[in-house]
PyMOL commands that place a pseudoatom at each C-alpha (Angstrom):
pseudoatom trace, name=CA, resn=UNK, resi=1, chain=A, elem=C, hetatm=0, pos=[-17.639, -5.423, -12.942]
pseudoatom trace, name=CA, resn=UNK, resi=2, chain=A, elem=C, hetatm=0, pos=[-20.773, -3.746, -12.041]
pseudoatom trace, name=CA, resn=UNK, resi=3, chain=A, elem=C, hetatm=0, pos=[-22.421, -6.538, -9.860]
pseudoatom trace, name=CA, resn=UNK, resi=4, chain=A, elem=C, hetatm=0, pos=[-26.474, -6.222, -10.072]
pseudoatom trace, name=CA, resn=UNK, resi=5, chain=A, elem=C, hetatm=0, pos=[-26.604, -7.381, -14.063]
pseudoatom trace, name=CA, resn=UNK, resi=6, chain=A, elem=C, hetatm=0, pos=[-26.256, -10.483, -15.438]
pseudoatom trace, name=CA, resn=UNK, resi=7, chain=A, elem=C, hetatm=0, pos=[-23.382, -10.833, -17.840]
pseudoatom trace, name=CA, resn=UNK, resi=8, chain=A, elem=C, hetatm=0, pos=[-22.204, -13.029, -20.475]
pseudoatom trace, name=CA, resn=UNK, resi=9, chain=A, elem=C, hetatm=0, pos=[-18.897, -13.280, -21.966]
pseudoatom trace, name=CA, resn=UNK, resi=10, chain=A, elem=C, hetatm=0, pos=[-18.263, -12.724, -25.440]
pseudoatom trace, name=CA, resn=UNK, resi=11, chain=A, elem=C, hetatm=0, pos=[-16.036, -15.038, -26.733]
pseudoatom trace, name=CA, resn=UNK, resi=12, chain=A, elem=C, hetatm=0, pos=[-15.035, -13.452, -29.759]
pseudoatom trace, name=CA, resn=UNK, resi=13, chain=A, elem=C, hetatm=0, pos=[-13.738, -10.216, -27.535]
pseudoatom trace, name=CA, resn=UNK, resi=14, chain=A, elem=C, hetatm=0, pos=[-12.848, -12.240, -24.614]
pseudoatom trace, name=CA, resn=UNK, resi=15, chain=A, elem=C, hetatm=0, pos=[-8.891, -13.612, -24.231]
pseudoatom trace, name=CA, resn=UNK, resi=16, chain=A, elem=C, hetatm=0, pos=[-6.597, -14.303, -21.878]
pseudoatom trace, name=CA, resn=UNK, resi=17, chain=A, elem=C, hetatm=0, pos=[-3.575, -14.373, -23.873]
pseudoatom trace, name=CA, resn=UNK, resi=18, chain=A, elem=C, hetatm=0, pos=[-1.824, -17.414, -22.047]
pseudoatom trace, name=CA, resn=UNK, resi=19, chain=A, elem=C, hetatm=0, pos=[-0.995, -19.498, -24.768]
pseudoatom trace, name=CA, resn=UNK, resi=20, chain=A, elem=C, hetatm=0, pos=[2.385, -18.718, -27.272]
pseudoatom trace, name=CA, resn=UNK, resi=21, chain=A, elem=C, hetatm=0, pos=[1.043, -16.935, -30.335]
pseudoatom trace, name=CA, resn=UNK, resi=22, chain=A, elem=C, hetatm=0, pos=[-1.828, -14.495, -31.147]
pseudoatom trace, name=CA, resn=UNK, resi=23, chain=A, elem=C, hetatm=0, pos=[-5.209, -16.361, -32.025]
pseudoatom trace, name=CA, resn=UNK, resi=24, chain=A, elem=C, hetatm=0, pos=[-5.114, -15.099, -35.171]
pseudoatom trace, name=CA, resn=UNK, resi=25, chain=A, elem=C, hetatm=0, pos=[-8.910, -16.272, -35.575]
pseudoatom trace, name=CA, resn=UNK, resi=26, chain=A, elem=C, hetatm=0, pos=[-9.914, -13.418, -32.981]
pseudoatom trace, name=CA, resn=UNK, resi=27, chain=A, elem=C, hetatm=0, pos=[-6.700, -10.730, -33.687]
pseudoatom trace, name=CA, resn=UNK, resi=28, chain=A, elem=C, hetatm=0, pos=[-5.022, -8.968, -36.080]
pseudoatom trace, name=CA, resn=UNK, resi=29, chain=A, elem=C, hetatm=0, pos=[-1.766, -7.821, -34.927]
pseudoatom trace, name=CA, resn=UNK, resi=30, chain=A, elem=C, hetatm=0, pos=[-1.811, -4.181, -37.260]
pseudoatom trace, name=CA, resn=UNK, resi=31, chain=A, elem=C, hetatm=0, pos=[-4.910, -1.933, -37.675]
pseudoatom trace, name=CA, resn=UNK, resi=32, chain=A, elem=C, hetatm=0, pos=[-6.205, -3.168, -40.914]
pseudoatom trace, name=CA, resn=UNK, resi=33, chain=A, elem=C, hetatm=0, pos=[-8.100, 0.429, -41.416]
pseudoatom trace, name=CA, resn=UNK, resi=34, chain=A, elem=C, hetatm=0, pos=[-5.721, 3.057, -40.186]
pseudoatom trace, name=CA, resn=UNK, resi=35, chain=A, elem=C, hetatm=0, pos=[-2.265, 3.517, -40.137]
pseudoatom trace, name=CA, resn=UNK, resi=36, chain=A, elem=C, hetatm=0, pos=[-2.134, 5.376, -37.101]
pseudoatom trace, name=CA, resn=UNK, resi=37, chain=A, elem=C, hetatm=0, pos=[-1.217, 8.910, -35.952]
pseudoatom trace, name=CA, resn=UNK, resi=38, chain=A, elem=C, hetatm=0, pos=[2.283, 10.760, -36.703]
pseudoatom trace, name=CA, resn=UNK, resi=39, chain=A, elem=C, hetatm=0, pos=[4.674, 10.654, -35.968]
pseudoatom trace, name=CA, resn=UNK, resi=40, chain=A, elem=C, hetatm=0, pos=[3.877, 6.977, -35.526]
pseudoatom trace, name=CA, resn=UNK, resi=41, chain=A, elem=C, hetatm=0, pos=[2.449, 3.649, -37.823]
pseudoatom trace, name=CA, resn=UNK, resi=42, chain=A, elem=C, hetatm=0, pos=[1.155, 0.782, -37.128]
pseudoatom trace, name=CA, resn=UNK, resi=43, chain=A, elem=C, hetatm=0, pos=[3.585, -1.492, -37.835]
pseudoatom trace, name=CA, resn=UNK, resi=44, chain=A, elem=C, hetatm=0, pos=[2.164, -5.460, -38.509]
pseudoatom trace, name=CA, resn=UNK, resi=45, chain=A, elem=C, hetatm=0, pos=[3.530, -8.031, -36.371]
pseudoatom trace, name=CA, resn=UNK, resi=46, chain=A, elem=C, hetatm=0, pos=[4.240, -5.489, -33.333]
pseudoatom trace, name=CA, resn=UNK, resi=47, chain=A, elem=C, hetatm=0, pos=[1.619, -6.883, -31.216]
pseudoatom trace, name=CA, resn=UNK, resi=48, chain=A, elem=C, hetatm=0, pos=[2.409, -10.519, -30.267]
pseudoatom trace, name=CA, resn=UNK, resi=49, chain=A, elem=C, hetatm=0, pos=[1.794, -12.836, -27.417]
pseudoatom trace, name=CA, resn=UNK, resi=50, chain=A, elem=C, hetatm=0, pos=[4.886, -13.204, -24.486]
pseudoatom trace, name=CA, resn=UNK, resi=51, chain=A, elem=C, hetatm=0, pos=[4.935, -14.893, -21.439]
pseudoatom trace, name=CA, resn=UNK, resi=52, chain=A, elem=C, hetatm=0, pos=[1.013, -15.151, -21.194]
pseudoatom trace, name=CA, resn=UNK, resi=53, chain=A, elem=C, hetatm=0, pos=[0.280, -11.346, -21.754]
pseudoatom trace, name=CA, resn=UNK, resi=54, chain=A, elem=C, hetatm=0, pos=[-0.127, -9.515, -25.030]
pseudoatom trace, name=CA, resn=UNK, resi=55, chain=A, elem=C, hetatm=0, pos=[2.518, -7.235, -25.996]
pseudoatom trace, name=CA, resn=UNK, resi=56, chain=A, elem=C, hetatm=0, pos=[2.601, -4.214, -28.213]
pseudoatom trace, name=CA, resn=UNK, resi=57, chain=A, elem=C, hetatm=0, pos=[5.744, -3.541, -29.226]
pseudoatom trace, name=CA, resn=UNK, resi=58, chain=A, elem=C, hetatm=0, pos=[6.517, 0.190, -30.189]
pseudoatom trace, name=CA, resn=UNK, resi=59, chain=A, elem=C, hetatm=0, pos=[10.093, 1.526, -31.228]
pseudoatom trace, name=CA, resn=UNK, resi=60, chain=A, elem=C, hetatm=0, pos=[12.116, 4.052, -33.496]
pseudoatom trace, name=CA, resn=UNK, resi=61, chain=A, elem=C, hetatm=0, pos=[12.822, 4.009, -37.477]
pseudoatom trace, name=CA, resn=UNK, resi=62, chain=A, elem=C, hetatm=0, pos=[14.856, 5.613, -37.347]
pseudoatom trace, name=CA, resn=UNK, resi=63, chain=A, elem=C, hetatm=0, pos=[17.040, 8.012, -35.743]
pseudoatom trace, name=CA, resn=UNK, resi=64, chain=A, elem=C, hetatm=0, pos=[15.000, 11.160, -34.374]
pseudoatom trace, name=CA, resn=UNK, resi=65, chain=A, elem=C, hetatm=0, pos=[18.004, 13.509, -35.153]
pseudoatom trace, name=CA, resn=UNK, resi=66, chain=A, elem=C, hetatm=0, pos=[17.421, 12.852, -39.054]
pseudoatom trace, name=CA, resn=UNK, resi=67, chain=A, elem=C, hetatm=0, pos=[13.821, 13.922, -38.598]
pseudoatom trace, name=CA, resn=UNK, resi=68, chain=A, elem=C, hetatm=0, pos=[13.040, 17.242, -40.431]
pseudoatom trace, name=CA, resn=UNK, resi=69, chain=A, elem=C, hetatm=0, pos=[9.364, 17.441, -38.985]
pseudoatom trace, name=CA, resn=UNK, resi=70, chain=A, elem=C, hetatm=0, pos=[8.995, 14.955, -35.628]
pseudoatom trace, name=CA, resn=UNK, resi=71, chain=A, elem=C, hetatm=0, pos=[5.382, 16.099, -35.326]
pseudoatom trace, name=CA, resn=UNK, resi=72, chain=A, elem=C, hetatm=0, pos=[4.396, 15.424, -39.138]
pseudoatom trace, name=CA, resn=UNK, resi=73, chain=A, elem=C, hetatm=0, pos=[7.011, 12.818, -40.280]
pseudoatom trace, name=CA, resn=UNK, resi=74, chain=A, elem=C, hetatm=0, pos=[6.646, 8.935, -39.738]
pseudoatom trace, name=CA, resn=UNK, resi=75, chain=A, elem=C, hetatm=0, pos=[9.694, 7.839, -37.529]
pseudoatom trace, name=CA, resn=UNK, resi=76, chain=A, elem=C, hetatm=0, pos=[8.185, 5.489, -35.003]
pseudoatom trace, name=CA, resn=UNK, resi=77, chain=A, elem=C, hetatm=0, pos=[6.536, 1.900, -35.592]
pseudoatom trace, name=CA, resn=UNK, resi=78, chain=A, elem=C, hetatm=0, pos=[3.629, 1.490, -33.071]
pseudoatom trace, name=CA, resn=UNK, resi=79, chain=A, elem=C, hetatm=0, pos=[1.463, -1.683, -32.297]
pseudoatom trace, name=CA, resn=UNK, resi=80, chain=A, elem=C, hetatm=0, pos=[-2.259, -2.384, -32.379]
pseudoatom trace, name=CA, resn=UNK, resi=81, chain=A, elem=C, hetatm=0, pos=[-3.910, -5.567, -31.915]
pseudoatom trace, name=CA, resn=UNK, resi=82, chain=A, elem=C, hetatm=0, pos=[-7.587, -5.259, -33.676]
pseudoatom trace, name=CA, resn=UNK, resi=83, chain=A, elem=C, hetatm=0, pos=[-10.555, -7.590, -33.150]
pseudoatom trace, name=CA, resn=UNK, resi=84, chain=A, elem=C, hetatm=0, pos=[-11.192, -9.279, -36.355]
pseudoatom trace, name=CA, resn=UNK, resi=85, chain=A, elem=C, hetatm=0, pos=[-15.313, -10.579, -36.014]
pseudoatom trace, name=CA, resn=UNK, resi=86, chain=A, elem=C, hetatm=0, pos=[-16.961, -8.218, -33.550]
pseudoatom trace, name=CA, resn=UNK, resi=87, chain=A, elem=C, hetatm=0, pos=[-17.759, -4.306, -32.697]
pseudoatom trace, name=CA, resn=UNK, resi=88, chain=A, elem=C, hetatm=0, pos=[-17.967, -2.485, -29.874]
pseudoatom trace, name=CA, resn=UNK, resi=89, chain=A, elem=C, hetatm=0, pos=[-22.092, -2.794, -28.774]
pseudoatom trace, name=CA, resn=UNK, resi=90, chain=A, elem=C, hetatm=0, pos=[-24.124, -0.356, -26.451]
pseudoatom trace, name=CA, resn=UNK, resi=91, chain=A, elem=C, hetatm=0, pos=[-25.102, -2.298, -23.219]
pseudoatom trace, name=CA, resn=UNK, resi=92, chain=A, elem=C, hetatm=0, pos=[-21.726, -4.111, -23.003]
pseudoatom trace, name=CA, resn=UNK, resi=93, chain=A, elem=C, hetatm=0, pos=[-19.076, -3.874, -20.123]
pseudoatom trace, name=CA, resn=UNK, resi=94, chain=A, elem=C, hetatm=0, pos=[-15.614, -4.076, -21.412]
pseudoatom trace, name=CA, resn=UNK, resi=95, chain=A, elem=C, hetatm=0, pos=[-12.525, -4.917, -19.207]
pseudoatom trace, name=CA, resn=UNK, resi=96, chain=A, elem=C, hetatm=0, pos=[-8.620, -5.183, -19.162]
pseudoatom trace, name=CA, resn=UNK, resi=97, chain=A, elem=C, hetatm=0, pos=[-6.257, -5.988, -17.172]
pseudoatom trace, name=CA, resn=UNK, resi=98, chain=A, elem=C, hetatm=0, pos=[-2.958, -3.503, -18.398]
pseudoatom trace, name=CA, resn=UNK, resi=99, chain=A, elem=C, hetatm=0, pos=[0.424, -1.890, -17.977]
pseudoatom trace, name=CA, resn=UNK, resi=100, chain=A, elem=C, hetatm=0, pos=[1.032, 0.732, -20.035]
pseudoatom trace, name=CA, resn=UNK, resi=101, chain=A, elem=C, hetatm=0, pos=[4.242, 1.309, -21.612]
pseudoatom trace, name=CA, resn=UNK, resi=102, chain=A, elem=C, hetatm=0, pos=[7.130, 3.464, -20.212]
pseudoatom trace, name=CA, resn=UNK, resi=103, chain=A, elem=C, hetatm=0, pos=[7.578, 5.406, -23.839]
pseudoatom trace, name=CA, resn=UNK, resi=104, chain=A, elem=C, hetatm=0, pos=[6.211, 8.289, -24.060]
pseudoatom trace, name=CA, resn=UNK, resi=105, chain=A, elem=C, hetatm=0, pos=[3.123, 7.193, -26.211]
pseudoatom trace, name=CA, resn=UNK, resi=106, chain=A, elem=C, hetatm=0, pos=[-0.038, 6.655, -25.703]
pseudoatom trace, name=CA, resn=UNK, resi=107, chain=A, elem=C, hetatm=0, pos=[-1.130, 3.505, -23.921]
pseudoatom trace, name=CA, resn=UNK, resi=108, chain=A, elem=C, hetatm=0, pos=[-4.723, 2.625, -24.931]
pseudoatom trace, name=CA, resn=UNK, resi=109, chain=A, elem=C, hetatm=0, pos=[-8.002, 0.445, -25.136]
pseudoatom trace, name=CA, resn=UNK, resi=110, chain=A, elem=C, hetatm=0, pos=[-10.275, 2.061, -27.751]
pseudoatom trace, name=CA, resn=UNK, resi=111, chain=A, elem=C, hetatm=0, pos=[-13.370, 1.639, -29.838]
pseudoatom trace, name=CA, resn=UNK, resi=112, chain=A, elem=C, hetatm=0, pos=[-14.414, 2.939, -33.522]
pseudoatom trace, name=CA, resn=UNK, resi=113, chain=A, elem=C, hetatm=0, pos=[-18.239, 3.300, -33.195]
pseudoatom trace, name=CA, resn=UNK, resi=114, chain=A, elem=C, hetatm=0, pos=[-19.809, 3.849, -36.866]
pseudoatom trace, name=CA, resn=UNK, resi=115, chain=A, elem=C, hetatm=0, pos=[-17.192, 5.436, -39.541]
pseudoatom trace, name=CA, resn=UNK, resi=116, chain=A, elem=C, hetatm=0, pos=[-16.133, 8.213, -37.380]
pseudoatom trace, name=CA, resn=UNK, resi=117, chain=A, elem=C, hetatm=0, pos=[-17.171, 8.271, -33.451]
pseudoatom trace, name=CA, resn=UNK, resi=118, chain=A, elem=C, hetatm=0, pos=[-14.639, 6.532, -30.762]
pseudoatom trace, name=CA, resn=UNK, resi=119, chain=A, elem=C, hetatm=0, pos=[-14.778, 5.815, -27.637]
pseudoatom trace, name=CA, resn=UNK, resi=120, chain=A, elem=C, hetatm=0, pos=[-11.973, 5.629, -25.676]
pseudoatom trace, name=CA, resn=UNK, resi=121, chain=A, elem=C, hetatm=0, pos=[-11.466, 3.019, -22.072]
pseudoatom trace, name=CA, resn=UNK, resi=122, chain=A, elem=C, hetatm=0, pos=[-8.438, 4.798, -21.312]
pseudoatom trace, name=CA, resn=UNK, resi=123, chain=A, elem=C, hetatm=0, pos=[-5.501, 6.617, -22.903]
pseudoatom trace, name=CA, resn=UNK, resi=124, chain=A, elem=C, hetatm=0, pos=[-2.660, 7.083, -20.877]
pseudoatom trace, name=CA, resn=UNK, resi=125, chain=A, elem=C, hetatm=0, pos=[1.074, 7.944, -21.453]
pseudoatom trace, name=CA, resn=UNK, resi=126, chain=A, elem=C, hetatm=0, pos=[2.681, 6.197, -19.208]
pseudoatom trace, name=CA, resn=UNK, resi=127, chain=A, elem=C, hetatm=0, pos=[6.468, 8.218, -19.285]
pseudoatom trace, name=CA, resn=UNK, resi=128, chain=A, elem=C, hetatm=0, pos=[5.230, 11.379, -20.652]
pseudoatom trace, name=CA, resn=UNK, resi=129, chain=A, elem=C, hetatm=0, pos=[7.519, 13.994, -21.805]
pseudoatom trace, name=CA, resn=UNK, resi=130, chain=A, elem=C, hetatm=0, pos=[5.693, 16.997, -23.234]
pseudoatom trace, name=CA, resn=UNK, resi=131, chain=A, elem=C, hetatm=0, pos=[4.871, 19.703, -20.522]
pseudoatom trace, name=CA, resn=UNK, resi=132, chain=A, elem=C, hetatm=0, pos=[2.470, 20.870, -22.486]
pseudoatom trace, name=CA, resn=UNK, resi=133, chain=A, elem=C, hetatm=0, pos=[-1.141, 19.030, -22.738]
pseudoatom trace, name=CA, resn=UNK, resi=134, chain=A, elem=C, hetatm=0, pos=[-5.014, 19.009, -21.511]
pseudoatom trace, name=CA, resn=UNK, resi=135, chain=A, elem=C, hetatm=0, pos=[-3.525, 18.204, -17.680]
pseudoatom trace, name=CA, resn=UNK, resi=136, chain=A, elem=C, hetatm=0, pos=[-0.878, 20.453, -17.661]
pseudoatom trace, name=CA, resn=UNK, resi=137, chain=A, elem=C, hetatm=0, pos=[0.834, 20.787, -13.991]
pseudoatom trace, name=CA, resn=UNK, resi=138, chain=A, elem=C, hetatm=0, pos=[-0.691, 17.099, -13.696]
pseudoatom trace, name=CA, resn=UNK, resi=139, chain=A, elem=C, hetatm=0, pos=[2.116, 14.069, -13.930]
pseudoatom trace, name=CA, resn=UNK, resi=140, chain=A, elem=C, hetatm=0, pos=[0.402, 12.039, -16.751]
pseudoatom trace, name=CA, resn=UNK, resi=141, chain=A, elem=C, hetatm=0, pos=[2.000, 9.027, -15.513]
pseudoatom trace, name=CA, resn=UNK, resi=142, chain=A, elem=C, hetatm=0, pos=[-0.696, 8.891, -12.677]
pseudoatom trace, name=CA, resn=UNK, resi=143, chain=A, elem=C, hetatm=0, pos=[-3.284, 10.464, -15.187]
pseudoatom trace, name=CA, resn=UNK, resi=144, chain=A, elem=C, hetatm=0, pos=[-6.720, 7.865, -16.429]
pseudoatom trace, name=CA, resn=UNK, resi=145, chain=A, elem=C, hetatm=0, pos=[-8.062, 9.584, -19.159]
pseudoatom trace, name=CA, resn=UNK, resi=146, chain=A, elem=C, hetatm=0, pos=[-11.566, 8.123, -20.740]
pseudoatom trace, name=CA, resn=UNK, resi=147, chain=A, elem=C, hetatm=0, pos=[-13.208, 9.747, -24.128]
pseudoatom trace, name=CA, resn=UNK, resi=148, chain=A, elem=C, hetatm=0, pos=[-16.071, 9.834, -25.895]
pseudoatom trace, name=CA, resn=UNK, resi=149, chain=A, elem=C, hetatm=0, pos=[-16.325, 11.700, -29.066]
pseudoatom trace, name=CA, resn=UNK, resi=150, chain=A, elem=C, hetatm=0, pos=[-19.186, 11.952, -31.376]
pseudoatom trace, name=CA, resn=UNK, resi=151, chain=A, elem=C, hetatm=0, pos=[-18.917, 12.920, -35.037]
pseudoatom trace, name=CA, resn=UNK, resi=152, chain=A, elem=C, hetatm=0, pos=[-20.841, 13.184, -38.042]
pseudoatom trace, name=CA, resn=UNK, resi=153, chain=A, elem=C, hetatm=0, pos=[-19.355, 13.082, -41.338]
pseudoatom trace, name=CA, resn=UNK, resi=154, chain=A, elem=C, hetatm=0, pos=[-15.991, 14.471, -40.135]
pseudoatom trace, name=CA, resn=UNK, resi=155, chain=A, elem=C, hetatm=0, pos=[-17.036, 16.997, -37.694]
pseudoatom trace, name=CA, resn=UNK, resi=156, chain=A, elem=C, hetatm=0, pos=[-16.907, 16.536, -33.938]
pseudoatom trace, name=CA, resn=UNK, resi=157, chain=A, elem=C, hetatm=0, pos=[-20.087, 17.594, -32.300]
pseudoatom trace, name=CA, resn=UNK, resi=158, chain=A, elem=C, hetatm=0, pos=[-20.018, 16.364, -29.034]
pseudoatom trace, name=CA, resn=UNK, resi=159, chain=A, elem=C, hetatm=0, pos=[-17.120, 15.135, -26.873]
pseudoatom trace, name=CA, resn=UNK, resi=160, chain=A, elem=C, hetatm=0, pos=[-17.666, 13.644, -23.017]
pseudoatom trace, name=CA, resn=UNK, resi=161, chain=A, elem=C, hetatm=0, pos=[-14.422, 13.488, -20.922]
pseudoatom trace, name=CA, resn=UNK, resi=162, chain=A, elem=C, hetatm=0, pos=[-13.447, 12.321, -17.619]
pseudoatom trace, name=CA, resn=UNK, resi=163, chain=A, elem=C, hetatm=0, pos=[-9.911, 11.818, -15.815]
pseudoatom trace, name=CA, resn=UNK, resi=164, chain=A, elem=C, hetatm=0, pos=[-8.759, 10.078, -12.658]
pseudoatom trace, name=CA, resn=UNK, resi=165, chain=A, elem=C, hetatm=0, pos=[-5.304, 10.909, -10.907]
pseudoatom trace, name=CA, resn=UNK, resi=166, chain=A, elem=C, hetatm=0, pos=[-4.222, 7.179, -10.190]
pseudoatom trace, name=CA, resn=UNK, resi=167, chain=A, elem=C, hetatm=0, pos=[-2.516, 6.354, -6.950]
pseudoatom trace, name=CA, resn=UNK, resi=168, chain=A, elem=C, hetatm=0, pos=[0.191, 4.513, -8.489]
pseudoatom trace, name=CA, resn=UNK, resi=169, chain=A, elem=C, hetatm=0, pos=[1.411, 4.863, -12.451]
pseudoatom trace, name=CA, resn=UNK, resi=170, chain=A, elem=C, hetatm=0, pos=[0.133, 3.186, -15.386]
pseudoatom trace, name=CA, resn=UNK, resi=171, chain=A, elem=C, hetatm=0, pos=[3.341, 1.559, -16.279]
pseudoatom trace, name=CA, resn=UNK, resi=172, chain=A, elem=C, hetatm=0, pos=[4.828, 0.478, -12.538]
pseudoatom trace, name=CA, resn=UNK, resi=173, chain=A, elem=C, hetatm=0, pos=[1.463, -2.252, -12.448]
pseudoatom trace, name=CA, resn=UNK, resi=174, chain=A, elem=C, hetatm=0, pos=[-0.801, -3.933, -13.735]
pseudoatom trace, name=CA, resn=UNK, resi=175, chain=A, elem=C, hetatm=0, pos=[-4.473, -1.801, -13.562]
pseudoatom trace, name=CA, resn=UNK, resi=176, chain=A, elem=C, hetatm=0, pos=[-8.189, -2.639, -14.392]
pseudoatom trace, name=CA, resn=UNK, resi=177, chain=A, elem=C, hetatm=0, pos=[-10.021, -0.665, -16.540]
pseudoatom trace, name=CA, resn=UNK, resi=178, chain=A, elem=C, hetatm=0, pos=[-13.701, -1.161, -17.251]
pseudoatom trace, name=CA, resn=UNK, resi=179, chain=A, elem=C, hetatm=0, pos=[-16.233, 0.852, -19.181]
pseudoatom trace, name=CA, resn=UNK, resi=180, chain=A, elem=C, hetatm=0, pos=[-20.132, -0.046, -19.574]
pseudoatom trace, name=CA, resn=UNK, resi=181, chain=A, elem=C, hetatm=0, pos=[-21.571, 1.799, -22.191]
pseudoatom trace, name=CA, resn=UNK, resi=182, chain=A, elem=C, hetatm=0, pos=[-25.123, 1.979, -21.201]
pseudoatom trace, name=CA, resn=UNK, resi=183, chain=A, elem=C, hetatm=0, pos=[-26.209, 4.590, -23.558]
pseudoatom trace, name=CA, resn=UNK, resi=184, chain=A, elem=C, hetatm=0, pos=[-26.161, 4.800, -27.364]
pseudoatom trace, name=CA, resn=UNK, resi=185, chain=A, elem=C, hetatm=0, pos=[-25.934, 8.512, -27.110]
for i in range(1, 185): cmd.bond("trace and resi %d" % i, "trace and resi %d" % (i + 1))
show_as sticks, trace
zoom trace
């Protein structure tokens, strides 16, 4: 937490998660505006509180062998847990506290901004098992990827990247994570 401002926590995107069940006032446990990426959904009820910590709960449909396309076709159920009353805001700093899953998916903290633009805290894959990416010769398990990418309409024209090789992996600890967006651009 950068120390020479004066915060205030939001309580609408602030939580813990020590109690038994998702505050369902604050969360919804699916992506009520996307069904995610293939070959993977959002699947409702997949994110869910456990022993004090959040859990999103990915898996297979159904047997990858049966797949005719694995890249196009939906055959895994993924997890998001969505903010229900407030945005993503330019002068915040955001924070969590994670360990990222040992699956080869995506492990992430993001934010829509406006219909199209996102910024992304950090995606990371935490057991990756495609050779071929952005950091190739780089073990993504150790890999902190942040993203900004600005569109209009549905064309990206602007994307700022940065990536950290982690001294120990995403999924063998818990990490911190923390972005300030300072700027709206």
């Amino acid at each position: 937490l950068p120390e020479l401002e004066n915060w205030t926590i939001v309580p609408a995107l602030t939580d813990e998660f020590e109690g038994t069940v998702l505050d369902a006032s604050k969360w919804d446990n699916y992506h009520p505006h996307w069904s995610g990426r293939a070959p993977s959904n959002f699947k409702r009820g997949n994110a869910y509180v456990e022993n004090g910590n959040l859990q999103l709960k990915s898996g297979v449909r159904r047997d990858p062998s049966t797949v005719n396309n694995p890249e196009v076709d939906i055959w895994v159920d993924a997890a998001a847990c969505v903010s229900k009353e407030k945005s993503a805001k330019v002068g915040y700093f955001y924070e969590v506290a994670m360990k990222a899953s040992s699956l080869s998916m995506s492990s992430a903290i993001w934010f829509r901004v406006g219909n199209y633009s996102e910024i992304d805290v950090i995606e990371h894959i935490g057991n990756a098992s495609n050779p071929q990416s952005e950091t190739l010769n780089k073990d993504l398990s150790y890999q902190y990827h942040t993203n900004a990418f600005h569109y209009t309409g549905g064309d990206v024209h602007g994307v700022v990247r940065n990536e950290w090789t982690m001294p120990t992996r995403g999924r063998d600890e818990y990490h911190v994570y923390g972005l300030w967006w300072k700027d709206p651009n």
